[in-house]
Structures are given as structure tokens and as C-alpha cells.
C-alpha positions as CSV (number, residue, x, y, z in Angstrom):
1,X,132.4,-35.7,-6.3
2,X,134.3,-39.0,-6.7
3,X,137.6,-39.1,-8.2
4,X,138.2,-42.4,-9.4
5,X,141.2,-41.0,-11.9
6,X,144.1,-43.2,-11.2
7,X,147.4,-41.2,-10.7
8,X,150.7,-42.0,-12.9
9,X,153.0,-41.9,-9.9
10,X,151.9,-43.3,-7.0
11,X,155.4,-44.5,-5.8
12,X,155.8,-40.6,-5.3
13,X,153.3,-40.6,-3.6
14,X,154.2,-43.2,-1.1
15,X,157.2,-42.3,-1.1
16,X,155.9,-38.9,0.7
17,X,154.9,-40.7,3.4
18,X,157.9,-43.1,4.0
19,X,159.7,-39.6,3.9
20,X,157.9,-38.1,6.4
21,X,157.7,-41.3,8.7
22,X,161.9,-41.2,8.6
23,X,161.2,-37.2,9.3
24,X,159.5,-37.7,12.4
25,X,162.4,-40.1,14.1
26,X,164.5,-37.2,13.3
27,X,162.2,-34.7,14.7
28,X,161.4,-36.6,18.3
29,X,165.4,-36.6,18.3
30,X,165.4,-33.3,17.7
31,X,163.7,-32.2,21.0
32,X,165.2,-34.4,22.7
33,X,168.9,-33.5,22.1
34,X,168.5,-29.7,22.0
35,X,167.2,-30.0,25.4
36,X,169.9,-32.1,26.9
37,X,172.4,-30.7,28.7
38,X,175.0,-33.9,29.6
39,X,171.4,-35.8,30.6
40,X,172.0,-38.4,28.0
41,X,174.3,-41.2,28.4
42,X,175.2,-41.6,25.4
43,X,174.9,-37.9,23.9
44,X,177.3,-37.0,26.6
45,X,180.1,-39.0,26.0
46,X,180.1,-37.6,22.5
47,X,180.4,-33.9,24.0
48,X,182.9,-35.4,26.2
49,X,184.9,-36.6,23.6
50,X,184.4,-33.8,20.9
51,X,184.7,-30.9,23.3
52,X,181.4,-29.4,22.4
53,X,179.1,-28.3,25.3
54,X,175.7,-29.0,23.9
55,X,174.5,-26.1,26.5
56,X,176.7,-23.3,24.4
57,X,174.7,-24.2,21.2
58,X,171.4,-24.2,22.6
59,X,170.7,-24.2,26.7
60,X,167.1,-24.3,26.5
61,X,164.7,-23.7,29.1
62,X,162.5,-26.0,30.2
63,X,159.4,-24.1,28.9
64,X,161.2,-23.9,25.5
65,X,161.4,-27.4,25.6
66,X,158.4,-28.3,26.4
67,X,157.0,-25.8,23.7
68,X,159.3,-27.5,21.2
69,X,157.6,-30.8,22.3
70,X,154.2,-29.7,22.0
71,X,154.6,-27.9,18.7
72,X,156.3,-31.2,17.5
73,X,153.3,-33.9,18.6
74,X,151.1,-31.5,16.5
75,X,153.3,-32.2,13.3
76,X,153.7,-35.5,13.5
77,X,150.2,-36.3,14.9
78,X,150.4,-36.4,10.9
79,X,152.1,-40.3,11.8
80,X,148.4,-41.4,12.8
81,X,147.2,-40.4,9.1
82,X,150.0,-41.6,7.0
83,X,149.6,-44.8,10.0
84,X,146.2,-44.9,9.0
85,X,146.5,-45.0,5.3
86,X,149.1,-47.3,5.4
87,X,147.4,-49.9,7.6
88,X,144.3,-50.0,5.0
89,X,146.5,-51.9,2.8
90,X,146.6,-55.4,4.2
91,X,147.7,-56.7,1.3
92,X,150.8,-55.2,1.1
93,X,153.5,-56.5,3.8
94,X,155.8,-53.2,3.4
95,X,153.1,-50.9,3.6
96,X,151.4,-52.9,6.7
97,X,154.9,-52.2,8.3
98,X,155.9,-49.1,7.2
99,X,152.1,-48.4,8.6
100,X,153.0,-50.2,12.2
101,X,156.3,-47.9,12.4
102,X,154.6,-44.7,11.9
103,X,152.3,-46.0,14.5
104,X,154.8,-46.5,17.0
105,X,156.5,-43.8,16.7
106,X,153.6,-41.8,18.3
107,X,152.6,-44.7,21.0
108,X,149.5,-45.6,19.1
109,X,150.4,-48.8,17.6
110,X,147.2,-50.1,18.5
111,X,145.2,-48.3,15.7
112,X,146.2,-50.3,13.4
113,X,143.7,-52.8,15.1
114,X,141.0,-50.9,16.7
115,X,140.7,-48.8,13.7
116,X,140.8,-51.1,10.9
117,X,138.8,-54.2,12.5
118,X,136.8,-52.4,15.2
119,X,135.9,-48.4,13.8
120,X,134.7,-49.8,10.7
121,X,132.4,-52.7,11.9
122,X,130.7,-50.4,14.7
123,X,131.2,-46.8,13.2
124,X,127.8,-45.1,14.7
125,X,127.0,-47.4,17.2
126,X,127.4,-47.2,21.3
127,X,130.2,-50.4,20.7
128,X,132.7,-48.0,18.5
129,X,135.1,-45.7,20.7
130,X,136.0,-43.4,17.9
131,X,132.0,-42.3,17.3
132,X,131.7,-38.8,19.1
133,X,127.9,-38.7,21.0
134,X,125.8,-36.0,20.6
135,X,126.3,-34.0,23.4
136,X,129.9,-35.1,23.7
137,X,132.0,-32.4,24.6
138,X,135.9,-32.9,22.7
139,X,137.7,-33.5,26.0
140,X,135.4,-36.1,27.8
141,X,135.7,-37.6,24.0
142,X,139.6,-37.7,23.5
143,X,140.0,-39.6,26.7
144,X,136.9,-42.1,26.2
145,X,138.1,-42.8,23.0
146,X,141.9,-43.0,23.3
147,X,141.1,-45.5,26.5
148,X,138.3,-47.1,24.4
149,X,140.7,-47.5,21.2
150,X,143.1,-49.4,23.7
151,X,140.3,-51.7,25.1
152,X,138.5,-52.7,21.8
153,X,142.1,-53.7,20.3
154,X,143.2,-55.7,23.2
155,X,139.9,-57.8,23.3
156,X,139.8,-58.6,19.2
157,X,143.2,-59.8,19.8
158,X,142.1,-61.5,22.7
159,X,139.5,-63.2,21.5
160,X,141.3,-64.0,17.9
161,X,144.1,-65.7,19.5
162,X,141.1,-67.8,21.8
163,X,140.2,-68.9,18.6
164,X,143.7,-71.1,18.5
165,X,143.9,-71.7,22.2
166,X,146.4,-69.4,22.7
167,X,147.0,-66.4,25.8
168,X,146.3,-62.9,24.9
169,X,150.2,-62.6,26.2
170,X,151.3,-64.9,23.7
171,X,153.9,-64.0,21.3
172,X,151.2,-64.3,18.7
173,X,149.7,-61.1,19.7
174,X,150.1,-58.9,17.3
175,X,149.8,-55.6,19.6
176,X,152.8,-56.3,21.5
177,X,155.8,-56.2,19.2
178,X,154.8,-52.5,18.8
179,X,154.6,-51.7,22.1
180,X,158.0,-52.6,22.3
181,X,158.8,-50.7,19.8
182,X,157.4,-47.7,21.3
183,X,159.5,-49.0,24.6
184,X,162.5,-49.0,22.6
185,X,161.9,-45.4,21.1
186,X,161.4,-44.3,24.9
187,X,164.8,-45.8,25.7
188,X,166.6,-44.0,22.5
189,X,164.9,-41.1,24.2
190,X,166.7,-41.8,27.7
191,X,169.6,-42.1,26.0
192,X,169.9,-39.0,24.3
193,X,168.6,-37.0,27.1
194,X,167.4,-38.5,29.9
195,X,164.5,-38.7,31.6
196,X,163.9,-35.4,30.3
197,X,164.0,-36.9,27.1
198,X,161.4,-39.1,28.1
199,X,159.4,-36.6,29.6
200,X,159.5,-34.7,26.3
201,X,158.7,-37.9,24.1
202,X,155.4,-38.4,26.4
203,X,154.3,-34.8,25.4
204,X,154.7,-35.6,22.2
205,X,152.7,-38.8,22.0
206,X,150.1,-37.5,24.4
207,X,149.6,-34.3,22.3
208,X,149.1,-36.1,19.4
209,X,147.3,-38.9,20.1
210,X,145.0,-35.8,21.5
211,X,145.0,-33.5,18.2
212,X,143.8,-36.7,16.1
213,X,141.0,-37.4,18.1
214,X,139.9,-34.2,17.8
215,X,139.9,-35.6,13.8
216,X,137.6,-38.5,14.7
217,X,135.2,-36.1,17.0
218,X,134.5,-34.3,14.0
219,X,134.2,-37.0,11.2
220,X,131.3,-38.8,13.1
221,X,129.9,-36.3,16.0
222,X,126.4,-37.5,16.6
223,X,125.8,-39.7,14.1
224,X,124.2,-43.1,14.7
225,X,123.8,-46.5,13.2
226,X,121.9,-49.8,14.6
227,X,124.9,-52.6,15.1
228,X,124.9,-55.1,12.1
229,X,123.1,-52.9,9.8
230,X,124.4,-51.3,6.6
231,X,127.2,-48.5,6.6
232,X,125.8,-45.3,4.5
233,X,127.7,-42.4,3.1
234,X,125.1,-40.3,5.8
235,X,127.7,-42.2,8.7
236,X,130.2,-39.4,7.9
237,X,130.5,-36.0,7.9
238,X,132.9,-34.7,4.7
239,X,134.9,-31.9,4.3
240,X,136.4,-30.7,0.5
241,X,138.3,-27.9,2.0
242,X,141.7,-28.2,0.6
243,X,144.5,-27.4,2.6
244,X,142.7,-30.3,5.0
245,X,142.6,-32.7,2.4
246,X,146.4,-31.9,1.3
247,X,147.0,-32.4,4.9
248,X,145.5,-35.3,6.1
249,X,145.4,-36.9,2.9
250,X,141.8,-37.3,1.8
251,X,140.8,-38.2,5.2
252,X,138.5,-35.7,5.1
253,X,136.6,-37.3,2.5
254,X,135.4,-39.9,4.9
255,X,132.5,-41.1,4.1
256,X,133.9,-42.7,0.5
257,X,136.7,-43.7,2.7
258,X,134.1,-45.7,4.9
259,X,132.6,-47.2,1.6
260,X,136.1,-48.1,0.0
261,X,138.3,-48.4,3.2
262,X,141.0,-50.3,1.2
263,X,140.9,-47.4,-1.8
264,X,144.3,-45.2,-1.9
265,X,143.8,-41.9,-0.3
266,X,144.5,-39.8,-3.9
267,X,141.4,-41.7,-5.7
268,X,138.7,-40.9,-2.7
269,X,136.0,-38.3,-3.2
270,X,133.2,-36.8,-1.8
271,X,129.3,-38.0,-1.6
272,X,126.9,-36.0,-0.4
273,X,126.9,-32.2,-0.3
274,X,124.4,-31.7,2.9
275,X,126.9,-34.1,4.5
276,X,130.0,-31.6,4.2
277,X,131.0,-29.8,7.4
278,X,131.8,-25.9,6.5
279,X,135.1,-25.0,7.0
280,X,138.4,-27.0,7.5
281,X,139.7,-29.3,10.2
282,X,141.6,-26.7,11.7
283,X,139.0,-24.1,12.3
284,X,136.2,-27.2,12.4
285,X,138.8,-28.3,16.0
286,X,139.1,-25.1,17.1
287,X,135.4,-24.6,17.3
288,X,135.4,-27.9,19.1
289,X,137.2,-26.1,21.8
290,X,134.2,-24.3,23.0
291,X,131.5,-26.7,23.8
292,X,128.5,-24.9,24.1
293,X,129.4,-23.3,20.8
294,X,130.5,-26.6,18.7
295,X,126.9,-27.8,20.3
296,X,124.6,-25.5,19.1
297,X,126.3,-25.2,15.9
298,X,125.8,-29.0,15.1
299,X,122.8,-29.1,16.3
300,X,121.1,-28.0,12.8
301,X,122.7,-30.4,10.9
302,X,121.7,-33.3,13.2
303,X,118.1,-32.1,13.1
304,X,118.7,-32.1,9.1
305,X,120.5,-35.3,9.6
306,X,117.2,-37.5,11.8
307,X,115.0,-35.8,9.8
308,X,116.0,-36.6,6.1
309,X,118.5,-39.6,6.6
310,X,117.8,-41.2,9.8
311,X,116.0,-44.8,9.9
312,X,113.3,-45.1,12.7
313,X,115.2,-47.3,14.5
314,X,117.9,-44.9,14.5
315,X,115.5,-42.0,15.3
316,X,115.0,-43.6,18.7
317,X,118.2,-44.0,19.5
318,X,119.1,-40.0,18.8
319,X,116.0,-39.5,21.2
320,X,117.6,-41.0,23.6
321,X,121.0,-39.6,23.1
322,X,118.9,-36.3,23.3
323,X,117.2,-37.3,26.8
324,X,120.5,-37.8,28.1
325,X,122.1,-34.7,27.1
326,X,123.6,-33.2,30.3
327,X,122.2,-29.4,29.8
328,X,125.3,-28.1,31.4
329,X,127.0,-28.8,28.2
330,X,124.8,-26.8,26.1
């Protein structure tokens, strides 16, 4: 169902997601300052000067911390949506930054980049990182792909700036002013409370960067497309459930979103029904957990898939994926 309806207040909207991008500096702060206890340099000259003992508020345990820091990368793995969304718009200089921030903030600037000029050129084929293999279990996925995101965005950057005679370390490169940036968030994090702080932050970014690949295992698990050849709605598997949607805004309608990558994320719809996965993202990951389970539970919809959708030349390449499907997976 497409939903080409344009809404009357897109600045609200937008400005949703500029909110929650300001939201999650406060919330990375958050952890780190209700775990410090005089571990900031900064954070502790304050107490020193107010007479407040930051331990008699809170004095945290290190297990509560790192709980708080977990449960906080899951909340604003959100960043890498509202990152994504924003990135789309190229034509837009505010909303290419605002896009770069949210980025950052979760040590994933490079996204912008891999996703953007990279997922969407080779979405199905062995060249895209972000294209789950049938057979794939989540985990040996997250870190292929989170190392393969990296890669890909370093080497179109490389190559573009080639193009001009210019070093991939060149201030030209547009991946490593975010870097920095992420650098610089680290530091604030230092500051406030240490290396603890830092410590903290990392969980953060690593459990996030790890709960929205589990997103991209589902949208495109063991799908395939020859290189150079025509993206199809059939690329992407859809979800309509709505709390998902509300969530991740319309990303689960991905397969209009691979058609009409630059279309705002209130006006994209859904395709084709025998493409839609059957319950939400959150119960879709959770499944996802279990190999052997997620396996054989896909494995009816791929049939469906290489029997009714499936070009010949891409009916070879499943058999091959098939062939080398390590059984101890299944």
C-alpha cells in the first residue's frame, strides 16, 4: 500500500528528530555523570566547589552502570534511523548535517557513505556488507557487516578523492571530520567521568551499532541480485506492523524506500504482500537470536522467493549460497 498523501506539517516532523538527536547528547551524559564519582576532571571541580558529593545522589555500581549504558545504546541506536533518514536528503545542507551529528554521536558516521553510495548500488549482491546471506547467522553478520560498512566507505572515498589527485588522508575526506567528532564526544566523556566515562560511551556505540544491524539482517536476509542489474521491490523484505514503523520511521517499509531512497519517511508504503515479514522488528530480532530457528523459519519464504521472483541468473547464485550452507547452522 503506498501512501503518497503529503503531510501538512512536516517541520513537526523533523523537528522530532532534531529533538531526539539533542536528547541523545543529553542521554550519553547522563550515564556518564551518574556513574562518576570525582573521575571527571571537570565534573569534579564543580562538586568541589558546590559541596555536592555526586556519590550521595547516586553511587552506582559498576553493573548498574554498565546496565544503564546498555539500556541507553538500545534507545539511541534510534540515532542510526533518524541518521539514516536524514542523510537521504542531499539536497538539503541542514538536514545532511543534522544527519552527520546523529551519526557521530553513536561512532557510525561512516553510514552516511557506505549506506547511501554503497548499500544502494549493491543491495543483494556478494559486494554489499549490509546484505545478510542465507545461512548467515545474526552475529557472524553484525561484525561482517559493521567491518564491511567501514571498508566500503573508506575505499569510495578513496577512490573519489583519486579522482582529483588527492590522499585518502586529505582534508577533503569527507569521513574524517566525523571521526573527530566522535573523538571529541569521547573526550566530553573523559571529562565528565573518566575513563569510565569512556568505557561507558563505547558500550553505548558498540550496542548500538549492534541492535541496527540486527535491522539490516532482517530487511535483506537471503535475498540476491546480479551486480549492475535492476533493483526490484522483491530485494526487500517489508514489515506494516506499526509500533515498528512508528519506531524506526517507515524503515520498515523498505522496499519503497529502495525504489524512492530520497522520498520522506511519512510518504513510503508498502509493495508487495508475499514480501512482508510476519511480526515486528522486535520479535522479527529476537527470533534472529536463535539461528537454527530464524533459519528454518526463512527458509519457506526463500523457497517462495527463487521460485516465484527469482531470475535464472539469480537462481544460480542461491544454489550456491545453498551449497555452502555450513549445516552446523541449521
Amino acid at each position: 500500500m503506498q501512501n503518497d498523501e503529503p503531510t501538512r506539517f512536516p517541520f513537526i516532523l523533523n523537528g522530532f528528530m532534531y529533538l531526539h538527536i539533542l536528547l541523545s547528547f543529553v542521554a550519553v551524559a547522563s550515564v556518564c555523570v551518574t556513574a562518576s564519582d570525582y573521575h571527571g576532571l571537570v565534573l569534579s571541580k564543580i562538586m568541589e566547589l558546590t559541596g555536592i558529593s555526586l556519590s550521595e545522589l547516586a553511587n552506582p555500581s559498576l553493573l548498574s552502570s554498565i546496565v544503564a549504558a546498555v539500556g541507553t545504546g538500545f534507545v539511541i541506536s534510534i540515532n542510526m534511523v533518524v541518521g539514516h533518514e536524514l542523510t537521504h536528503r542531499t539536497l538539503s545542507k541542514l538536514d545532511m548535517f543534522m544527519g552527520h551529528v546523529s551519526l557521530a554521536i553513536v561512532g557510525d558516521s561512516q553510514f552516511a557513505i557506505s549506506h547511501v553510495h554503497c548499500h544502494h548500488k549493491n543491495i543483494g549482491t556478494e559486494e554489499d556488507a549490509a546484505t545478510a546471506r542465507r545461512g548467515e547467522n545474526l552475529y557472524r553478520f553484525i561484525l561482517r557487516s559493521a567491518l564491511g560498512q567501514h571498508r566500503e566507505a573508506w575505499q569510495f572515498e578513496k577512490v573519489r578523492l583519486e579522482r582529483s589527485s588527492r590522499s585518502a588522508f586529505s582534508f577533503g575526506n569527507k569521513l574524517l571530520p566525523w571521526y573527530f567528532v566522535t573523538l571529541a564526544i569521547a573526550a566530553c566523556t573523559f571529562v565528565l567521568a573518566g575513563w569510565m566515562g569512556v568505557m561507558l560511551y563505547l558500550i553505548i556505540m558498540l550496542v548500538s551499532k549492534a541492535n541496527y544491524e540486527s535491522t539490516n539482517y532482517i530487511q535483506h536476509y537471503g535475498l540476491v541480485r546480479i551486480p549492475q542489474t535492476k533493483v526490484r521491490p522483491e530485494h526487500s523484505w517489508d514489515c506494516i506492523a506499526s509500533y515498528s514503523s512508528s519506531a524506526l520511521l517507515n524503515l520498515t517499509r523498505h522496499s519503497d524506500h529502495h525504489a524512492n531512497p530520497n522520498k520522506e519517511y511519512w510518504l513510503l508504503g508498502s509493495t508487495n504482500e508475499n514480501m512482508m515479514i510476519e511480526h515486528g522488528y522486535v520479535v522479527q530480532m529476537m527470533k534472529a537470536l536463535v539461528p537454527g530457528y530464524w533459519f528454518r523459519m526463512m527458509e519457506d519464504k526463500l523457497i517462495y522467493w527463487e521460485e516465484n521472483y527469482a531470475t535464472d541468473a539469480e537462481r544460480k547464485v542461491m544454489a550456491t549460497q545453498r551449497q555452502n550452507w555450513r549445516k552446523q547452522d541449521v
